[in-house]
N, C-alpha and C positions, 0 to 999 in steps of 0.2 A: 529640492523642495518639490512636492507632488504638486500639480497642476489642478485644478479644481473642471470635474468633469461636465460643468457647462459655462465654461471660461470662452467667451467671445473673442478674448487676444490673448496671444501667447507673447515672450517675447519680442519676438522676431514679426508676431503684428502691430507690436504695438512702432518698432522700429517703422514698418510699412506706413503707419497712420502719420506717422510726425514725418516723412518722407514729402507724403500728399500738401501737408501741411505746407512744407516749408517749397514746395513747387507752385505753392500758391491757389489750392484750392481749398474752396469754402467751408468751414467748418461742418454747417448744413451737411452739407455732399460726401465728406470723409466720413460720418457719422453715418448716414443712409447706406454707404457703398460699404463701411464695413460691420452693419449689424450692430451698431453699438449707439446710445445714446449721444449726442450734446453734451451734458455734461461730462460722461464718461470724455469724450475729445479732450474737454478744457483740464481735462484732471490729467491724462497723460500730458498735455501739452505744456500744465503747469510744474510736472516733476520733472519730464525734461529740461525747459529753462531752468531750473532747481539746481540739477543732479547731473548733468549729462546723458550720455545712456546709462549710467547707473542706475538711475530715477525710471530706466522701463523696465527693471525684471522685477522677479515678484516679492512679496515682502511677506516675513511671518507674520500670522494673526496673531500671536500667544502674545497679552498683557504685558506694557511696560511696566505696570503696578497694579497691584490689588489692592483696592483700601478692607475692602471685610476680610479680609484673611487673618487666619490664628494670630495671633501676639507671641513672639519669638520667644516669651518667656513663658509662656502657655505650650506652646510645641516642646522646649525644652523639659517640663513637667512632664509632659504625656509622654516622652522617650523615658527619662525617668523610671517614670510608673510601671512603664513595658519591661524596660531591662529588671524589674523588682516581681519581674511574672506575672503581673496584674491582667485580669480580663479586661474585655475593651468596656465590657459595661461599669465595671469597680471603677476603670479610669477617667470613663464618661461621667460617671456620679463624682467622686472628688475633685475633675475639675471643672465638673456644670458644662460639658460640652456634652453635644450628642455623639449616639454610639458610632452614626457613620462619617460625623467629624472626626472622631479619632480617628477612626478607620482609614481615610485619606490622608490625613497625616500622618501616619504610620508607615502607609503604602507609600508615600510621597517622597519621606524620610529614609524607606529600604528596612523599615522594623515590622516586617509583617507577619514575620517567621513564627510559630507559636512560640518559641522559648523567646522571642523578644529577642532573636539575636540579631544581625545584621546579616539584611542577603542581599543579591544584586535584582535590582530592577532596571528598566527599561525609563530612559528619563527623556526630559523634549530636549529636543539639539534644535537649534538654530540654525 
């Protein structure tokens, strides 16, 4: 996982920050000395009691859940429609989505090929 390029702790500080901690120095003071807010402290120091050091590396952003996302039976139409040669707009208009809805889900799906075939994309890894 990339690191976010004005990230105040990396692993291995946040390992340093719970160190301070647990030597018994004040929250206050571990927060000041390493550039990072209070709450940010209480939030690493609550995953560690959580998690172990599991709880200090870093975690995907990407959505446990979408609620506005297409309806599985609507995505399935739109693949459909593709494999039938359909333009995105003919597919957009039959099934009331817009054109760069489809278009996402087409891309999403790996039917982005003009003949509506199946090609490889590039997908999020965890």
């Amino acid at each position: 996982m990339n690191m976010h390029h004005n990230a105040r702790l990396t692993p291995k500080g946040r390992e340093l920050l719970i160190e301070r901690l647990e030597r018994g120095e004040h929250l206050a003071h571990v927060a000041c000395a390493m550039g990072v807010s209070v709450c940010t402290v209480y939030k690493w120091r609550r995953r560690y009691r959580e998690e172990d050091l599991a709880g200090l590396q870093d975690r995907s952003s990407w959505p446990l859940n979408s609620p506005a996302r297409t309806l599985e039976t609507t995505e399935t139409q739109v693949i459909e429609l593709r494999r039938g040669k359909r333009f995105y707009d003919r597919i957009a208009k039959q099934t009331d989505l817009s054109r760069a809805t489809v278009g996402r889900i087409l891309m999403r799906l790996g039917f982005s090929d003009r003949n509506g075939r199946m090609v490889q994309t590039p997908r999020h890894q965890d």
